[in-house]
C-alpha positions as CSV (number, residue, x, y, z in Angstrom):
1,X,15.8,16.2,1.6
2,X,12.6,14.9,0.4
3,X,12.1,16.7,-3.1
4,X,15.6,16.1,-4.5
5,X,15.2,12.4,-3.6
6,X,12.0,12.1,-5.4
7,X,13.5,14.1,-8.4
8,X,15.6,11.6,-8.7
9,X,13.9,8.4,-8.5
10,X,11.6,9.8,-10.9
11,X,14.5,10.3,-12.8
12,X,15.8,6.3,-12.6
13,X,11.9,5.8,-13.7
14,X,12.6,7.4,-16.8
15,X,16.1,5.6,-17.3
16,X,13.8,2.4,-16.7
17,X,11.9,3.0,-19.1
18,X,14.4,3.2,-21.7
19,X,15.7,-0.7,-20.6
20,X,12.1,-2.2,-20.9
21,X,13.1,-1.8,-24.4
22,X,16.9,-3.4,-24.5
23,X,16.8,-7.1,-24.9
24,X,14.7,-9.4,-24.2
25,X,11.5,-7.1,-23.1
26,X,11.9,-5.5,-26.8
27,X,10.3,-8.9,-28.3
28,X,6.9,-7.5,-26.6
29,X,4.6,-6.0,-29.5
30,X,5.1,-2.4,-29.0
31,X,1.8,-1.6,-27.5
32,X,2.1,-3.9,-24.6
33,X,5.2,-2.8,-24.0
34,X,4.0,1.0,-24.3
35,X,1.1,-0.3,-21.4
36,X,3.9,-1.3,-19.2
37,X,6.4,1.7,-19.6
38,X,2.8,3.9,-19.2
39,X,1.9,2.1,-16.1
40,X,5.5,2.6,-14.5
41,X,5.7,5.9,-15.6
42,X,2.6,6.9,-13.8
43,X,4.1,6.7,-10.1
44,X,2.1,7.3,-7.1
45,X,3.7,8.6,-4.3
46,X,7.3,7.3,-4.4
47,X,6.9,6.6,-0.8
48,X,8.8,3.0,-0.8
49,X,12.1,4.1,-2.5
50,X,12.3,7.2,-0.9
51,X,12.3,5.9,2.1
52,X,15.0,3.7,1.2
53,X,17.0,6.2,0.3
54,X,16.0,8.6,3.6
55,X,17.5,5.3,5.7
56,X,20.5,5.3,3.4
57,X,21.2,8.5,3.6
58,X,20.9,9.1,7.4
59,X,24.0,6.9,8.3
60,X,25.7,7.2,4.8
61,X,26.4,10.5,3.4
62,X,28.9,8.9,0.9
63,X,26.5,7.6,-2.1
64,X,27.4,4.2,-3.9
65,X,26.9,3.4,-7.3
66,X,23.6,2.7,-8.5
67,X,21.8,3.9,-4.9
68,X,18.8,5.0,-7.0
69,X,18.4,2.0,-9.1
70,X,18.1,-0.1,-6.3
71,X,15.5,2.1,-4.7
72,X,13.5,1.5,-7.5
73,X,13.5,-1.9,-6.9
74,X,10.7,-1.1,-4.1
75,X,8.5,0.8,-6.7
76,X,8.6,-2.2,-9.0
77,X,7.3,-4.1,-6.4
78,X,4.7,-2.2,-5.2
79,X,3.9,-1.9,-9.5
80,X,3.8,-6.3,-9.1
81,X,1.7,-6.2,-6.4
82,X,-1.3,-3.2,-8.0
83,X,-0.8,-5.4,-11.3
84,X,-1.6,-8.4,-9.2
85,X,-4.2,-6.6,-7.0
86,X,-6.1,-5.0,-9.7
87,X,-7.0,-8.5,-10.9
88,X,-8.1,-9.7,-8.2
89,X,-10.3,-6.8,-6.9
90,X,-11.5,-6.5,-10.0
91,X,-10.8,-2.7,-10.3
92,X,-10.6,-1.3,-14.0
93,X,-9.0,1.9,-12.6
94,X,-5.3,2.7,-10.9
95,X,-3.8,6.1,-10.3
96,X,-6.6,7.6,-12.1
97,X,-5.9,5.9,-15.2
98,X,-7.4,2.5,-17.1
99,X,-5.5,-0.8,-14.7
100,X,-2.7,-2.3,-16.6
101,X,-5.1,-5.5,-17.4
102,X,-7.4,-3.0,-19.1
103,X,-5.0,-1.4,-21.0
104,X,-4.1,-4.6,-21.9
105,X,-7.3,-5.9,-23.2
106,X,-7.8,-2.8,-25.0
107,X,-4.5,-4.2,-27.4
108,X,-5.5,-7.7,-27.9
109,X,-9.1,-6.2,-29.4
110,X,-7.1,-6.8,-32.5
111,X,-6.4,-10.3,-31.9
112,X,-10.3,-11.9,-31.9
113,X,-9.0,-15.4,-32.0
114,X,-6.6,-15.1,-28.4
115,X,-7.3,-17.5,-25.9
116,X,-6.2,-15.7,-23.4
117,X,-6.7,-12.6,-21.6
118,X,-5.6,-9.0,-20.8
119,X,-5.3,-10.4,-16.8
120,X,-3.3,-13.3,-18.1
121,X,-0.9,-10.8,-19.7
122,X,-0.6,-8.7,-16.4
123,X,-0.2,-11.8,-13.9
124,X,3.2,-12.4,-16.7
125,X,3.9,-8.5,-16.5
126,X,3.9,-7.9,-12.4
127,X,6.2,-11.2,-12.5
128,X,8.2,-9.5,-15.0
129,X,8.6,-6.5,-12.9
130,X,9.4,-8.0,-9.4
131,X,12.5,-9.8,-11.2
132,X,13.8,-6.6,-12.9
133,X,13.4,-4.9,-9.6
134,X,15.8,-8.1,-7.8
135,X,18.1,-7.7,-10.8
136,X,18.4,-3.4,-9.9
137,X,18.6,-3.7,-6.8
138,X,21.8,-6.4,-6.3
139,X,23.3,-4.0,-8.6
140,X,24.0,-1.2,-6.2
141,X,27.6,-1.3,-5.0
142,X,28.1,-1.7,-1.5
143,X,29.6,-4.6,0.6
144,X,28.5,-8.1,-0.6
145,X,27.5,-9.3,3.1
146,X,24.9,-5.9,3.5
147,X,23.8,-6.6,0.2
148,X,22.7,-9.5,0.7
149,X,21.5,-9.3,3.9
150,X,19.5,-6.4,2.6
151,X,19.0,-8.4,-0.4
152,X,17.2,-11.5,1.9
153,X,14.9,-9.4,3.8
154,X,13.5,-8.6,-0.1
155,X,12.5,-11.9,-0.6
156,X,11.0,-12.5,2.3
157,X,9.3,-9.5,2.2
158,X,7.4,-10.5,-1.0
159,X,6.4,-14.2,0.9
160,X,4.5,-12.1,3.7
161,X,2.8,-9.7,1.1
162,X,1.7,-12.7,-0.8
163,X,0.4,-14.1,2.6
164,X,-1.4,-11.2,3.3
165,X,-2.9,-11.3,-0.1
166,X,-4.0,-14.8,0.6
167,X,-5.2,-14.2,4.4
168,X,-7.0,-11.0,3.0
169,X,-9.2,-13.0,0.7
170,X,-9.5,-16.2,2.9
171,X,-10.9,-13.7,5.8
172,X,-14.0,-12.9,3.2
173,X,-15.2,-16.3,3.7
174,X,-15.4,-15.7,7.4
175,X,-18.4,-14.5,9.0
176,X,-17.5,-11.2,10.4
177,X,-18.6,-12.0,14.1
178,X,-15.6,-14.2,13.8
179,X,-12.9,-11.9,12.5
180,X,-10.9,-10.5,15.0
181,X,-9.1,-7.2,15.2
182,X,-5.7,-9.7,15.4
183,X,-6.3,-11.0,12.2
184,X,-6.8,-7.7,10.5
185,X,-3.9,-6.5,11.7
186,X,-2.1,-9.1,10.9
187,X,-3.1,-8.8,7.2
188,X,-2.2,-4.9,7.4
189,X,1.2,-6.1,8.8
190,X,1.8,-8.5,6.1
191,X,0.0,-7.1,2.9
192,X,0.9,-3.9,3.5
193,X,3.5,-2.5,6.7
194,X,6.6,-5.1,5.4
195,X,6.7,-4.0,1.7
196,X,5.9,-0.6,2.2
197,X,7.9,0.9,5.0
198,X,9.4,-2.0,7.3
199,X,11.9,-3.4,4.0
200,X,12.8,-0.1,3.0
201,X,13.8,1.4,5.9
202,X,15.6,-1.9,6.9
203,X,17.7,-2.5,4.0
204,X,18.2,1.5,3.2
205,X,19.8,1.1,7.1
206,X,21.2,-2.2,6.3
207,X,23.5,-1.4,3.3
208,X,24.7,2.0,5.1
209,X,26.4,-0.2,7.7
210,X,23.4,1.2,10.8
211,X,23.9,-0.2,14.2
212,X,21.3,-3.8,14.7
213,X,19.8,-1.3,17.7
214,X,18.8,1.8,14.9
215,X,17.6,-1.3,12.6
216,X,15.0,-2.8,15.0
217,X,13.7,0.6,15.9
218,X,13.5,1.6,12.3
219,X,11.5,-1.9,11.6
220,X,9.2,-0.6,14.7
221,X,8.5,2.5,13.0
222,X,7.6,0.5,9.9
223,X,5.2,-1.7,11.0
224,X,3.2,1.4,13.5
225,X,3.5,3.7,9.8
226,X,1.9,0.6,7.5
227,X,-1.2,0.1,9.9
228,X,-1.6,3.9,10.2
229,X,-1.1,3.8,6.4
230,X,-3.7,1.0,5.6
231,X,-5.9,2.3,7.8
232,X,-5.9,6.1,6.7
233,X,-6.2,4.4,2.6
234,X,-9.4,2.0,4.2
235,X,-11.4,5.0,5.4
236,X,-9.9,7.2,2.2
237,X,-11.7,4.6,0.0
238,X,-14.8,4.4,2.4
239,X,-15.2,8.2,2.3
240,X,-13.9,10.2,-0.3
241,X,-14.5,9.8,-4.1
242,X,-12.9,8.3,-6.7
243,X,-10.9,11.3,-8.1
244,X,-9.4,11.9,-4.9
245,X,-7.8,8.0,-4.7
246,X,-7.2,7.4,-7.9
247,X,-8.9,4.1,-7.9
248,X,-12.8,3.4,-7.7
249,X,-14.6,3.7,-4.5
250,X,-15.8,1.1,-2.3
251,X,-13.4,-1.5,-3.8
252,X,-13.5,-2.9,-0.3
253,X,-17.2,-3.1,0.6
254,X,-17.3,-4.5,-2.9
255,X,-14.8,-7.8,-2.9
256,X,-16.3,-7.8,1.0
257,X,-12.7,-7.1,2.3
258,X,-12.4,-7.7,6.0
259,X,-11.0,-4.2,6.9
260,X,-10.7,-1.9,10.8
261,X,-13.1,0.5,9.5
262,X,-15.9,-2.2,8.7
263,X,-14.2,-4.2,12.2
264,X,-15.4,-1.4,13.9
265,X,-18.3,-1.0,12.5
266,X,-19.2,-4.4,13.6
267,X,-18.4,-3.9,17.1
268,X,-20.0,-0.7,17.6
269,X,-23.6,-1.1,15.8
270,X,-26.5,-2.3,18.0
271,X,-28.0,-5.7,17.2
272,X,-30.2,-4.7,14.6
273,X,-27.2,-2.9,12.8
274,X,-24.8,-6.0,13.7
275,X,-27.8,-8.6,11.6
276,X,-27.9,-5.7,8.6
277,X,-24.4,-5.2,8.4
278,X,-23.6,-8.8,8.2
279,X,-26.6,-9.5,5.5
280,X,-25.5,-6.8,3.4
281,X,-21.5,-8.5,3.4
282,X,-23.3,-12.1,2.4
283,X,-25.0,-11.3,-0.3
284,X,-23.4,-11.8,-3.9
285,X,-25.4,-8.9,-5.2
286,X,-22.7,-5.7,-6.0
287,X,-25.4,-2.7,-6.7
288,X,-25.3,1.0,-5.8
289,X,-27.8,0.3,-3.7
290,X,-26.1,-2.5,-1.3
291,X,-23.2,-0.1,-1.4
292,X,-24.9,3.1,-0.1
293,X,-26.6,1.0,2.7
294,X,-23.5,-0.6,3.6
295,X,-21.6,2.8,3.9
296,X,-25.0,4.6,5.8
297,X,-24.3,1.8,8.7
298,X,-20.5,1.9,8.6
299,X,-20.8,5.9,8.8
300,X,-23.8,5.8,11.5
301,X,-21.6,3.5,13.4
302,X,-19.1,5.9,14.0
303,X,-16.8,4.0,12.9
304,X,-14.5,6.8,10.8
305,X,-14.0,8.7,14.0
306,X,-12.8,5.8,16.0
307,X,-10.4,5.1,13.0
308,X,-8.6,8.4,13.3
309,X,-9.0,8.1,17.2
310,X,-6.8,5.3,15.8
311,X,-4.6,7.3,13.8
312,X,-3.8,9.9,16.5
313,X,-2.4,7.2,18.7
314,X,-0.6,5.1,15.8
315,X,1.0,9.1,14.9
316,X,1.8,9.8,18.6
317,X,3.7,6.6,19.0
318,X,5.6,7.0,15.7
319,X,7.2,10.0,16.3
320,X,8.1,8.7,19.6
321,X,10.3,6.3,18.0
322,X,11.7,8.9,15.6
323,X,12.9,11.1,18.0
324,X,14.9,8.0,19.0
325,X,16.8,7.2,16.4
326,X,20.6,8.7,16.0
327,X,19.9,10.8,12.7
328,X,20.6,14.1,12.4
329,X,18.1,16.2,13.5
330,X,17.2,17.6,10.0
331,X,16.8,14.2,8.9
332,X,14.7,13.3,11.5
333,X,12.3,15.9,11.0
334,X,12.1,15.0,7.3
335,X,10.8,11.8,8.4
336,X,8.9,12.8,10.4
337,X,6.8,15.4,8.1
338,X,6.9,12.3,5.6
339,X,5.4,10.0,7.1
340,X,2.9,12.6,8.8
341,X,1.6,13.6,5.2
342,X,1.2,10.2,4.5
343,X,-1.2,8.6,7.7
344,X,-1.6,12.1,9.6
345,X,-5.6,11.8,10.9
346,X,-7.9,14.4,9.1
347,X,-10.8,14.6,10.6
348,X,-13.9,15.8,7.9
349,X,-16.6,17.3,8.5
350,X,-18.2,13.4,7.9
351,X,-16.4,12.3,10.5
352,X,-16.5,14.8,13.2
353,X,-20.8,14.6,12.2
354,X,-20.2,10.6,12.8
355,X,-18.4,11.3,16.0
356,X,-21.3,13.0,17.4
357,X,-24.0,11.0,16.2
358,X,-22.3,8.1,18.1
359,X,-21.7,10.2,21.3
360,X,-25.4,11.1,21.1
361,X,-26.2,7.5,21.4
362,X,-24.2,6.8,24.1
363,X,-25.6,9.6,25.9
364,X,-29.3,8.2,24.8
365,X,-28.3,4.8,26.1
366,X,-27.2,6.1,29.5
């Protein structure tokens, strides 16, 4: 079920592509425009419309009009959010290739008397994006009242992922003994869970006519997949290189993001560790050096094991709540393996080394 969906999503990608160059978008100097249709073209893992099209499908085999061009609505709004996000983290680099804002100042070399930048040109760009993916999606053809039903939870969507943008980067001017584990999760919730599983498995449910009782489950199994989700990306990006995400390591420990992993961290360092760790997040300074010291206490805090301790129970509970829903079985274990291969815990050899390290304190301390 997976694999053909995704076939054709990529698909509708490449019959996107062709209408960023119909009217108006063809004004755009052709290689901004070729930045854009690269960037969109370069999909990560399609997870957002294809589970909008896994919700659809499980309580609607029949399949209306333009289904797959109002999946892709969710991929050009995860593309407005990276555009955004990029910016803002200041990362040059996005699904292994140059961020759109760099590809952007790259073209305007030509241009030495702008006065404005490659990031000004993106911020236009992600905005541009979001609308073509409102204008897709109210395009597919089912009943007006589930469309826009299906249509409102969209919108609303986009005002908690911009709050969780802006509670992200407020929570970086607050000391980290006074960050909670509530307000991180909230931010996962918002910046991440809503847009990224919650909407699409809603409003795939929503326009196939799904009972209110499957819906609310289904949003249950959104928000439980988007912590796992952040949190399995948040050690990812603490852990593993830069080839293997696709974006530059240590973003996080860099813009001093608030995440679970560096939570943790905090709570399970002794004093001394607590005082380091907090020193290291206040200063301005972003050098190799701050970074590796910063990861040695996050690792020797044994904090990646208790994230995928964290994982393990986020998985458990998630299936849980699949093998309630009323799909066919088949579909059920689709979604199931989906979602696995996306948040499943994996254990390294880093992390197992962590967890002992920390048990060997514990027993030290006894």
């Amino acid at each position: 079920m997976v694999n053909p969906i995704v076939n054709r999503v990529v698909a509708e990608l490449r019959r996107e592509a062709s209408r960023l160059r119909s009217s108006p978008l063809r004004i755009m100097p052709r290689p901004f425009l070729a930045a854009i249709t690269t960037f969109t073209l370069n999909p990560g893992k399609l997870l957002r419309p294809t589970l909008f099209v896994m919700a659809f499908k499980a309580y609607q085999r029949r399949e209306p009009a333009n289904l797959y061009r109002a999946a892709l609505a969710f991929e050009h709004l995860h593309n407005f959010i990276l555009m955004h996000d990029d910016i803002i983290d200041r990362s040059n680099l996005r699904r292994g290739r140059p961020a759109l804002h760099r590809s952007f100042a790259r073209a305007l070399r030509r241009f030495p008397n702008r006065r404005f930048t490659g990031e000004d040109l993106a911020i236009v760009a992600g905005d541009m994006l979001y609308a073509l993916g409102l204008r897709g999606f109210s395009s597919i053809d089912v009943a007006p009242e589930r469309r826009q039903r299906a249509l409102d939870i969209i919108t609303e969507t986009a005002v908690y992922t911009a709050c969780g943008e802006f509670q992200e980067l407020m929570l970086t001017l607050r000391p980290l003994p006074r960050v909670t584990l509530r307000h991180i999760i909230q931010v996962y919730d918002w910046k991440s869970a809503y847009y990224s599983f919650v909407a699409p498995l809603m409003t795939g449910a929503i326009l196939a006519g799904a009972p209110t009782g499957e819906i609310k489950v289904l949003a249950k199994i959104g928000i439980l997949a988007g912590r796992a989700f952040q949190l399995r990306d948040d050690l990812d990006n603490l852990i593993l290189a830069a080839s293997r995400t696709g974006k530059p390591a240590h973003t996080d420990l860099d813009q001093g993001q608030r995440t679970l992993p560096l939570w943790l961290a905090y709570r399970h360092l002794p004093p001394a560790g607590r005082r380091a760790l907090s020193k290291l997040l206040a200063s301005p300074r972003r050098t190799p050096g701050r970074r590796r010291k910063l990861t040695t206490l996050i690792m020797e805090s044994g904090a990646p094991g208790y994230g995928e301790n964290m994982l393990l129970k986020f998985s458990a509970e998630i299936s849980r709540l699949i093998a309630d829903l009323h799909w066919p079985p088949s579909d059920r274990r689709e979604l199931q393996r989906f979602v696995a291969g996306l948040v499943s815990p994996r254990p390294s050899a880093a992390v197992q080394s962590t967890r002992r390290r920390s048990a060997r304190r514990r027993d030290d301390g006894r």
